[in-house]
C-alpha positions in Angstrom: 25.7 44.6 113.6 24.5 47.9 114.5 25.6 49.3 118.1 22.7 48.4 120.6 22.8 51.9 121.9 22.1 53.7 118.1 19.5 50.9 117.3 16.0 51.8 117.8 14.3 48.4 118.7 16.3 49.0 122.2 14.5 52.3 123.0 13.3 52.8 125.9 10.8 56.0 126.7 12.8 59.1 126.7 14.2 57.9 123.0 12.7 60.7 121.4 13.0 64.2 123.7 12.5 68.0 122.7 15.5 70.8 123.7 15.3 74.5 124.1 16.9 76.0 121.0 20.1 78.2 122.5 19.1 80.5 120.1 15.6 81.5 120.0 14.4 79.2 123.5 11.7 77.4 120.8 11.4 73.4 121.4 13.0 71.2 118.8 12.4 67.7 118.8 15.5 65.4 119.1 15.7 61.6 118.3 18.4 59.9 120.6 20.6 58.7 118.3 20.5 62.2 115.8 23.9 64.3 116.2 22.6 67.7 115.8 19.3 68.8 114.5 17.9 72.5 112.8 15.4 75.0 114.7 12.3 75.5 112.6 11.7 79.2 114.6 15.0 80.8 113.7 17.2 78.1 111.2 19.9 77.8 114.0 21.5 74.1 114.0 22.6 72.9 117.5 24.3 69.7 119.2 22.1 66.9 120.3 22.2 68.0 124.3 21.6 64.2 125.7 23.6 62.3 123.2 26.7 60.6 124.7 29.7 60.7 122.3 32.5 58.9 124.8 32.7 55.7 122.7 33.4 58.0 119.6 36.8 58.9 121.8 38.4 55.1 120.7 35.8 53.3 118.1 37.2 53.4 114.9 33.8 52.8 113.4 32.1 56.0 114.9 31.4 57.2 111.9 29.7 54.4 110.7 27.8 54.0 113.6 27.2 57.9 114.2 27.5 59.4 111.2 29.1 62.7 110.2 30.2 63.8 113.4 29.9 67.9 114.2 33.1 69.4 113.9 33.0 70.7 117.5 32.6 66.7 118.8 35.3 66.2 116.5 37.5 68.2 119.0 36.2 66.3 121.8 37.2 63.3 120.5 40.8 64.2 120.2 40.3 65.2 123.9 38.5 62.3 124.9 41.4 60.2 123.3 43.9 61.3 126.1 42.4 59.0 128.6 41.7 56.2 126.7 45.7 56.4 126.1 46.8 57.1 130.1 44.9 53.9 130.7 46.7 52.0 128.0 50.2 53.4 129.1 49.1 51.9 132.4 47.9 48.5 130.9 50.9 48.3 129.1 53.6 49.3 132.7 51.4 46.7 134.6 53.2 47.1 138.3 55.7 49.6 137.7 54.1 52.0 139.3 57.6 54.4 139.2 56.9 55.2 135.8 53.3 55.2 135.4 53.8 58.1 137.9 56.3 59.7 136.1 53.9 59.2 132.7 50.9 60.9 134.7 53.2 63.6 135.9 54.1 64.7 132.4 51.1 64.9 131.2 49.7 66.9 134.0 52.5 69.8 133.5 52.4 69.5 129.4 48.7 69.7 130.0 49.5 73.2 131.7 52.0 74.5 129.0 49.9 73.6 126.0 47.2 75.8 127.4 49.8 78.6 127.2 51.4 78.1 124.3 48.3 76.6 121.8 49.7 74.1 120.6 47.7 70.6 120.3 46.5 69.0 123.4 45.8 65.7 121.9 49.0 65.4 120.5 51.2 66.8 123.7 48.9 64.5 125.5 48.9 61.7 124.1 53.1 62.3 123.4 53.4 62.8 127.5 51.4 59.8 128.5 53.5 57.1 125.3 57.2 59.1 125.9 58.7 56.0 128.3 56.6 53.8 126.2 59.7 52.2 124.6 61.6 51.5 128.1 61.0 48.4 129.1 62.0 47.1 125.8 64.8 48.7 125.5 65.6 46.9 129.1 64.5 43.3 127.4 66.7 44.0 124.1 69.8 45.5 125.3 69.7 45.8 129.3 69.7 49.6 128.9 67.3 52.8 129.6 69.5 54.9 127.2 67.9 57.6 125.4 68.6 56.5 122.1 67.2 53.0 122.9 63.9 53.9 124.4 63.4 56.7 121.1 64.2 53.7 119.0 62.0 51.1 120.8 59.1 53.2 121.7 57.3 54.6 118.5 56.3 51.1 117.3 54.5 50.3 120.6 53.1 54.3 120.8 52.1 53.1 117.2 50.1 50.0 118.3 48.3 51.8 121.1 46.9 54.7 119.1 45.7 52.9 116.0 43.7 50.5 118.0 42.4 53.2 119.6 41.6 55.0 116.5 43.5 58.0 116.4 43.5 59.6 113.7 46.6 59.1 111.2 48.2 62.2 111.3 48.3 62.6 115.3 50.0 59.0 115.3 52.4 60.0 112.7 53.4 63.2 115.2 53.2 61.3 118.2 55.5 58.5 117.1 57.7 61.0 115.6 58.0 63.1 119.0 58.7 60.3 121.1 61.3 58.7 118.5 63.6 62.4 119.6 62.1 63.6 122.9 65.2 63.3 124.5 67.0 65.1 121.1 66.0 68.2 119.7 65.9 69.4 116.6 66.7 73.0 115.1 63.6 74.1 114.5 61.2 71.9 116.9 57.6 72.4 116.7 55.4 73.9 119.4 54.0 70.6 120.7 57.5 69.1 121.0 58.1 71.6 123.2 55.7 71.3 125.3 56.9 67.7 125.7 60.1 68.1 126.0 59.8 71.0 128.8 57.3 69.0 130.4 59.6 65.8 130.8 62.7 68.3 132.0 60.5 69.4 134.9 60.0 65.7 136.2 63.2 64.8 135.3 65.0 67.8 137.5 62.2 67.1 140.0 63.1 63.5 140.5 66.7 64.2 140.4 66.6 66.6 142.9 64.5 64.3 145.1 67.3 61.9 145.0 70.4 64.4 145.1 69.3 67.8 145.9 70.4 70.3 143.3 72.3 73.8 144.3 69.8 76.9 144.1 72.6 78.6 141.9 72.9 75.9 139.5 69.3 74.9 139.2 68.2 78.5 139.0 70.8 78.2 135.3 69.5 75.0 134.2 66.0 76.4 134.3 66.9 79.6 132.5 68.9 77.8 129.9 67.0 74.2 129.2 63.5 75.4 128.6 62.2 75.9 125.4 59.2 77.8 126.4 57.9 80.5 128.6 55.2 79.0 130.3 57.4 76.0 131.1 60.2 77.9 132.5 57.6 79.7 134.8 56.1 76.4 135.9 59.5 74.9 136.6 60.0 78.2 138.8 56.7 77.4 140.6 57.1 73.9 140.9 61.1 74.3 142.6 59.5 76.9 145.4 56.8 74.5 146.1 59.6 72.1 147.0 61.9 74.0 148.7 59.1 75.8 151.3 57.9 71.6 151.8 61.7 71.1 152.4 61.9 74.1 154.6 58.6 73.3 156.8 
């Protein structure tokens, strides 16, 4: 069954539309459901401008329905995926609201620190959002949050989640593999791991903190010392002054 959206027997008027060329300004004429299309004036192939590509961010038949999709949407999908996964991490917690906080949180600094240090957003993301994704079992199986438990527990699950959602292969193969040793680096680590891993340390001191306040002296050494990269080491710096001119207020 063809989706109802790519099938022209649903079209309404407006199914067939002209766009500006970026290049040259002449009109080309677009059909809806056509990815990209080639300027007669000046040979220039651009993106379809009104053609909405969000289902392509979790249907594993996109390519089916779409066709060959234009390396830059390709990109966007990876992008697109990350939210589709924050929503299953929250599916998948239900109620406990204390760590789909601490989830979101990790994924909004390792969203900062891949930025900086270009690695892959998609897989950092996605890695952020899954990391505490073996917890709870590890609870059910042996009535323990122990690091070694949730890295054992939680790549099957992280597994689950992304092939329904259509990841591509080699991202679930590197998410499941960063989340079976986020708490346990390696010698060498790879960029996105880092990015992970620094990301996680800043929530983790954060929340420790919050719940037995850590001396300057000794905090200042942790983030000089526990940080794999620059950018997180500057943001733990940034977010530890935020905190202590709230506390001071």
């Amino acid at each position: 069954m063809k989706c109802p959206g790519q099938d022209s027997r649903y079209w309404e008027s407006g199914a067939i539309f002209e766009a500006k060329c970026p290049q040259c300004g002449h009109l080309v004429e677009f059909f809806k459901d056509e990815t990209k299309r080639k300027c007669r004036q000046c040979g220039y192939r651009f993106i379809n401008p009104k053609m909405d590509f969000g289902c392509a961010s979790y249907c594993k038949y996109a390519e089916q329905c779409l066709g060959d999709l234009p390396p830059e949407l390709l990109a966007q999908r990876d992008d697109l995926l990350k939210d589709r996964v924050a929503l299953e991490m929250k599916r998948y917690f239900g109620r406990d609201f204390k760590r789909i906080a601490h989830a979101t949180k990790v994924a909004r600094y390792a969203e900062q620190i891949v930025k900086t240090e270009r690695g892959d957003p998609a897989v950092v993301l996605a890695a952020a959002f899954l990391h505490d994704i073996g917890i709870k079992e590890a609870e059910r199986k042996f009535n323990s949050t122990a690091a070694r438990y949730q890295e054992e527990e939680g790549p099957p699950i992280a597994r689950e989640i992304l092939t329904r959602l259509g990841a591509r292969p080699e991202l679930i193969e590197e998410v499941c593999d960063i989340i079976g040793h986020h708490h346990h680096p390696r010698d060498p680590e790879t960029v996105n791991y880092k990015c992970l891993y620094d990301a996680d340390l800043i929530v983790n001191l954060e929340e420790n903190h919050q719940e037995q306040p850590i001396v300057p002296e000794r905090l200042a050494k942790m983030i000089e010392r526990n940080f794999f990269t620059e950018r997180g080491r500057g943001l733990a710096k940034e977010v530890f002054a935020a905190l202590e001119i709230e506390s001071s207020r």
